[in-house]
C-alpha positions in Angstrom: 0.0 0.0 0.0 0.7 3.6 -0.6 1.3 4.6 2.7 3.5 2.0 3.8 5.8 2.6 0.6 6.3 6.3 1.7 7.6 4.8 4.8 9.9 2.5 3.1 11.0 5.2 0.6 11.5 7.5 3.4 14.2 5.3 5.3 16.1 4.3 1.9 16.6 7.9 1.5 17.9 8.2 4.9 20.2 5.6 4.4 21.3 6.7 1.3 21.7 10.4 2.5 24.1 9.3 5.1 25.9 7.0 3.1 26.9 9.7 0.4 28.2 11.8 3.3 30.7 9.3 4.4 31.9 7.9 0.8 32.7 11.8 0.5 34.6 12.0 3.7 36.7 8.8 2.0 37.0 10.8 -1.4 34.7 9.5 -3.1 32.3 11.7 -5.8 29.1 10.7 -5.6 26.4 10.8 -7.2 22.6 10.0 -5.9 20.5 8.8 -9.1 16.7 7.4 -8.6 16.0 5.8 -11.8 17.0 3.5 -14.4 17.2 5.6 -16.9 18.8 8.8 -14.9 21.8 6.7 -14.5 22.3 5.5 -18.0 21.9 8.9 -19.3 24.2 9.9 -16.6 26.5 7.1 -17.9 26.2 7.8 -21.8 26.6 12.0 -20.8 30.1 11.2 -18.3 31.5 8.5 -20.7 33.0 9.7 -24.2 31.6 8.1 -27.3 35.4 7.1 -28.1 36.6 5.7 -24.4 37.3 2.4 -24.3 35.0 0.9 -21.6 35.7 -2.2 -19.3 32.8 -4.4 -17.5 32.7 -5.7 -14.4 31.4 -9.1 -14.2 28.2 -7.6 -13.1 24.5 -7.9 -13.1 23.7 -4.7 -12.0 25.4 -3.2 -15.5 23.1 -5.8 -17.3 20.1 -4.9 -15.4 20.3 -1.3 -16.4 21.2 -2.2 -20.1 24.2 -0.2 -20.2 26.2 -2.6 -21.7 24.0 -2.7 -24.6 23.6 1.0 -24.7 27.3 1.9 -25.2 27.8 -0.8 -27.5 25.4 0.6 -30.0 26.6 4.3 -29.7 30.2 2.5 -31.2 32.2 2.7 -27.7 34.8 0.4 -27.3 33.2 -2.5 -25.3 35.6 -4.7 -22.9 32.9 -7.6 -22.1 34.4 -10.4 -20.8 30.8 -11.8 -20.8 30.3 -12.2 -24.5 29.5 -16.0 -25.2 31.1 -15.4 -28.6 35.0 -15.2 -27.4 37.1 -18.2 -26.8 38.8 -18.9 -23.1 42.1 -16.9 -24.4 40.1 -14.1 -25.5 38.6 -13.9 -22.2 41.3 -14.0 -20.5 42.8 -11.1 -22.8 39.8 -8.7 -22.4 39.9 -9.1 -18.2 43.8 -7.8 -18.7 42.7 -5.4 -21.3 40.0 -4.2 -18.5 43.0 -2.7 -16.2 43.8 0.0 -18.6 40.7 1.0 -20.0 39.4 4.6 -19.8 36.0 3.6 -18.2 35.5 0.3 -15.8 32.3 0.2 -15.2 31.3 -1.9 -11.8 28.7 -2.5 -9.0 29.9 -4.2 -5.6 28.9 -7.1 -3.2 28.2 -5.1 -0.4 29.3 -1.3 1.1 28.8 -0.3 4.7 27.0 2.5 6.0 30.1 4.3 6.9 31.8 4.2 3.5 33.5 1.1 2.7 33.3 -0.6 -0.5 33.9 -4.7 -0.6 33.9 -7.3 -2.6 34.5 -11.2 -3.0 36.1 -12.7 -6.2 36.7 -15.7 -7.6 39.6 -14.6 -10.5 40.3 -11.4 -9.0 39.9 -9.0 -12.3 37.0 -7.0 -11.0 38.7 -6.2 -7.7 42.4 -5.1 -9.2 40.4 -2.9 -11.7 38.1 -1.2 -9.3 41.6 -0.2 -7.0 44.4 0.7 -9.9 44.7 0.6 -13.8 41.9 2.1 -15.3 41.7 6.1 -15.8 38.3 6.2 -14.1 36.0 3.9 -12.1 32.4 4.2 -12.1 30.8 2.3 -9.8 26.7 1.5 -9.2 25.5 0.7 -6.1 21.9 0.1 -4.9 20.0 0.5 -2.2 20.1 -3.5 -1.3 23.6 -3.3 -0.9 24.0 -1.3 2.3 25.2 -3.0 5.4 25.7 -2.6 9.0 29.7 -3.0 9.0 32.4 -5.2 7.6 31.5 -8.7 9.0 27.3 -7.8 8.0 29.1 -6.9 4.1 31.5 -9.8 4.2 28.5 -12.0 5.0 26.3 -10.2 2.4 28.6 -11.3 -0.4 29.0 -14.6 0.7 25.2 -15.6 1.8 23.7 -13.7 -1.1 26.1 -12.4 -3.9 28.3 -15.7 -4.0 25.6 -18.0 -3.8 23.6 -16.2 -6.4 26.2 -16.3 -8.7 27.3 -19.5 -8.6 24.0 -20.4 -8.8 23.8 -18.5 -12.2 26.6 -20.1 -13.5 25.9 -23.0 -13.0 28.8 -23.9 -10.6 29.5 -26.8 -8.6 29.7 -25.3 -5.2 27.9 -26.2 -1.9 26.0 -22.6 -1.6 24.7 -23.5 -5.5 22.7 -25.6 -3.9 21.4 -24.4 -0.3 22.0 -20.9 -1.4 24.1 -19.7 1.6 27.4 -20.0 2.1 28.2 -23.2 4.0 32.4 -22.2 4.2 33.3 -24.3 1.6 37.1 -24.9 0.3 39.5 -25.0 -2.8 38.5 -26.5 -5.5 34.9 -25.3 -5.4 34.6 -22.1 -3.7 34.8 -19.3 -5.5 35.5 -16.7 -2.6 39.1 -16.4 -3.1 40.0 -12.4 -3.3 38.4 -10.2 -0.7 39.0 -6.2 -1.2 38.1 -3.8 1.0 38.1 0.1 -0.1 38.6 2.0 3.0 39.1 5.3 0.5 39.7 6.2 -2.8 42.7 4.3 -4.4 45.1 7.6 -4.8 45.8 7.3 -8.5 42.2 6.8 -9.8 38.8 8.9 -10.3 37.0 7.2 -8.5 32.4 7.9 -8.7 29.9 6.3 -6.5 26.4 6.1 -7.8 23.9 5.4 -5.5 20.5 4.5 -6.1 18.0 3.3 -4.3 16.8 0.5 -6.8 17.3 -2.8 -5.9 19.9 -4.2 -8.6 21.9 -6.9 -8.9 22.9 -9.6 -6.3 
């Protein structure tokens, strides 16, 4: 009902308010964006028609349609998701990723006070989001908010992880009871975890939150 959604939409704000506050204090810019297509115009207006643009391995990105978007206004697109390239090629566009003028990113979890982390299985997302690439753009819903480190760290394990191994298909133990049960090498994929206390020195470094609920 009406009523209770203003309520809801109320403490989101809040939330989100505050967050912005203390990603600034950390250096970040930041940028509050309510709708889908607010932040892909804000994407398509910040990002030159001729950059060369990485991708996260992200859902959020394919959510908003972004990817799609600056592929057909003739950017150079660094998609290490396209089903068309062999293993090698993949492997080529993650490195490729570190220097490109855009990487475009989401994140597993942030914490109220303005940290950013994330869990990875290769690792390429992570090293891009902290050196390498000219600027970093990262999206970041309202779903992704947590208490502290432990409540993120347990957010990308119990819900981000699990998700996406259940996505790909992966032979993991959360795949199948869809929390994270701890498990080891050779099946887990929570092998790099990153924590951005500030902005990484050498990189421009923009926050967009939103309070959509994106991704996993």
């Amino acid at each position: 009902m009406a009523e209770f959604n203003e309520v809801k939409n109320w403490h989101r704000s809040q939330l989100i308010e505050g967050l912005s506050r203390n990603l600034q204090k950390r250096e970040f810019r930041v940028q509050i964006i309510n709708t889908t297509n607010e932040i892909n115009n804000y994407l398509l207006k910040t990002i030159p028609a001729q950059a060369k643009v990485g991708l996260g391995g992200s859902i959020t990105l394919r959510e908003l349609g972004i990817d799609i978007l600056l592929k057909e206004r003739g950017n150079s697109v660094l998609d290490h998701w396209d089903k068309s390239l062999s293993p090698e090629q993949t492997m080529n566009i993650r490195k490729e990723q570190l220097t490109s003028d855009y990487f475009l990113t989401s994140a597993n979890a942030v914490t109220i006070d303005g940290r950013i982390i994330n869990i990875d299985g290769i690792g390429n997302r992570a090293a891009a989001m902290i050196f390498g690439p000219s600027h970093v753009i990262s999206i970041i819903s309202a779903n992704k908010i947590a208490k502290d480190t432990d409540d993120a760290i347990a957010r990308a394990k119990n819900f981000a992880a699990a998700m996406n191994a259940r996505r790909g298909n992966m032979d993991t133990p959360c795949a199948g009871t869809g929390q994270c049960m701890d498990c080891r090498p050779p099946k887990t994929i929570c092998r790099v975890t990153t924590i951005i206390d500030y902005k990484p020195m050498l990189t421009d470094f923009t926050v967009i939150l939103t309070p959509l609920e994106l991704g996993f």
